[in-house]
C-alpha positions in Angstrom: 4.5 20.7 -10.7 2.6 20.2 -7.6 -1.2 21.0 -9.4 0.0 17.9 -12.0 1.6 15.3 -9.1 -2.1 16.0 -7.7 -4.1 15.6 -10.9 -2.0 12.4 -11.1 -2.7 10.7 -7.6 -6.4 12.1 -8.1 -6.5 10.2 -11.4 -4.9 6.9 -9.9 -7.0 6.8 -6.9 -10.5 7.0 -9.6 -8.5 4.1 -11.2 -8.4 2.3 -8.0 -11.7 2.7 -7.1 -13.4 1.4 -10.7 -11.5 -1.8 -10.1 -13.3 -4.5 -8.3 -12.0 -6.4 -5.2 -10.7 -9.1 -7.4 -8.6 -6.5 -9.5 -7.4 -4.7 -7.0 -6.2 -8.1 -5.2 -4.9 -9.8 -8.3 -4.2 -7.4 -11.2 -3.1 -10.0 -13.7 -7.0 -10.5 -14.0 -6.9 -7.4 -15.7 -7.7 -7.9 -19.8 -8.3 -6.0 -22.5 -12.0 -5.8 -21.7 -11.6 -5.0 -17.7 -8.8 -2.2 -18.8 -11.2 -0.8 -20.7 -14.0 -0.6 -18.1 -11.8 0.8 -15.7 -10.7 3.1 -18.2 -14.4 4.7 -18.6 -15.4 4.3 -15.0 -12.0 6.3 -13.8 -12.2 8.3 -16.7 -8.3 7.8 -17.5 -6.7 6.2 -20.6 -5.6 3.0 -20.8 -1.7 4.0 -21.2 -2.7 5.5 -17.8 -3.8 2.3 -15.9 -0.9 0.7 -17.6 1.5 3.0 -15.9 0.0 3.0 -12.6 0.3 -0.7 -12.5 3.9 -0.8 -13.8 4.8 1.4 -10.6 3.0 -1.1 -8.5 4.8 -4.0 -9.7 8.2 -2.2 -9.1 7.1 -1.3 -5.5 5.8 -4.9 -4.8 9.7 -5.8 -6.4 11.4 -3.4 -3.6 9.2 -4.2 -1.0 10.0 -8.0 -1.3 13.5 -6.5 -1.7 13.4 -5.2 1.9 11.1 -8.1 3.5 13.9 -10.6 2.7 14.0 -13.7 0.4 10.5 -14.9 -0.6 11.6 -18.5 0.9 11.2 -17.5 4.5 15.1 -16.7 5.2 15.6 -13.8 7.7 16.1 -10.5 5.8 19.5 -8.6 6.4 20.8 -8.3 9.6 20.7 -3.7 8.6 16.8 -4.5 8.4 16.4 -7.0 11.3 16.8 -4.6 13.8 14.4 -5.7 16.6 12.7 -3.2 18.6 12.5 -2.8 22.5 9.2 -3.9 23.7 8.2 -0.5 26.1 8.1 -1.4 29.9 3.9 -0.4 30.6 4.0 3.2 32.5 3.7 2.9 36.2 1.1 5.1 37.6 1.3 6.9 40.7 -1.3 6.6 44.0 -3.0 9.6 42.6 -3.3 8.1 38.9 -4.6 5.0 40.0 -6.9 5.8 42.3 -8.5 7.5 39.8 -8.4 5.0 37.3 -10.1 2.6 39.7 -12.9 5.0 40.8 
C-alpha cells in the first residue's frame, strides 16, 4: 500500500511540475492540447491528471468550507478561535549583557 500511495504522489508531483505557472494558478486553462503536454512531460495518463485535479477542486471546496462564506462573513465562531499573541521573553542581566556585547 505504501510503495503505491508513493508511486502516486511521485506521479502527481511530475504532473505539477510539467504544468506552467499559468496552469498551476488557473487550471481551467487546461485543454485538450495542454492535458496532453502535461501528460508526456509527467509521463502520466490523462485519466491521471484528471484525477489529480478532481481532488484539488474538492480540497479548494473544503478549504472554502473552513475559511468561511466567500462574501467576507466571519467563519464559525468553533473556527474563529483567536490566538494569544505571546508576551516577548524577558532576558535576564546575564542574557542581555551578552546580547548587547
Amino acid at each position: 500500500y505504501t510503495n503505491n500511495l508513493e508511486t502516486q504522489i511521485v506521479g502527481q508531483i511530475a504532473i505539477i511540475k510539467s504544468m506552467t505557472y499559468e496552469e498551476k494558478m488557473d487550471p481551467s486553462l487546461l485543454d485538450n492540447s495542454r492535458l496532453q503536454r502535461v501528460a508526456n512531460g509527467s509521463g502520466q495518463e490523462i485519466k491521471d491528471i484528471h484525477l489529480l485535479l478532481k481532488q484539488y477542486k474538492m480540497m479548494k471546496k473544503m478549504m472554502l468550507k473552513f475559511k468561511g462564506k466567500p462574501n467576507g462573513k466571519e467563519p464559525p465562531p468553533a473556527i474563529a478561535v483567536k490566538m494569544p499573541i505571546p508576551e516577548r521573553p524577558v532576558y535576564t542581566d546575564a542574557i542581555a549583557r551578552k546580547r548587547s556585547a
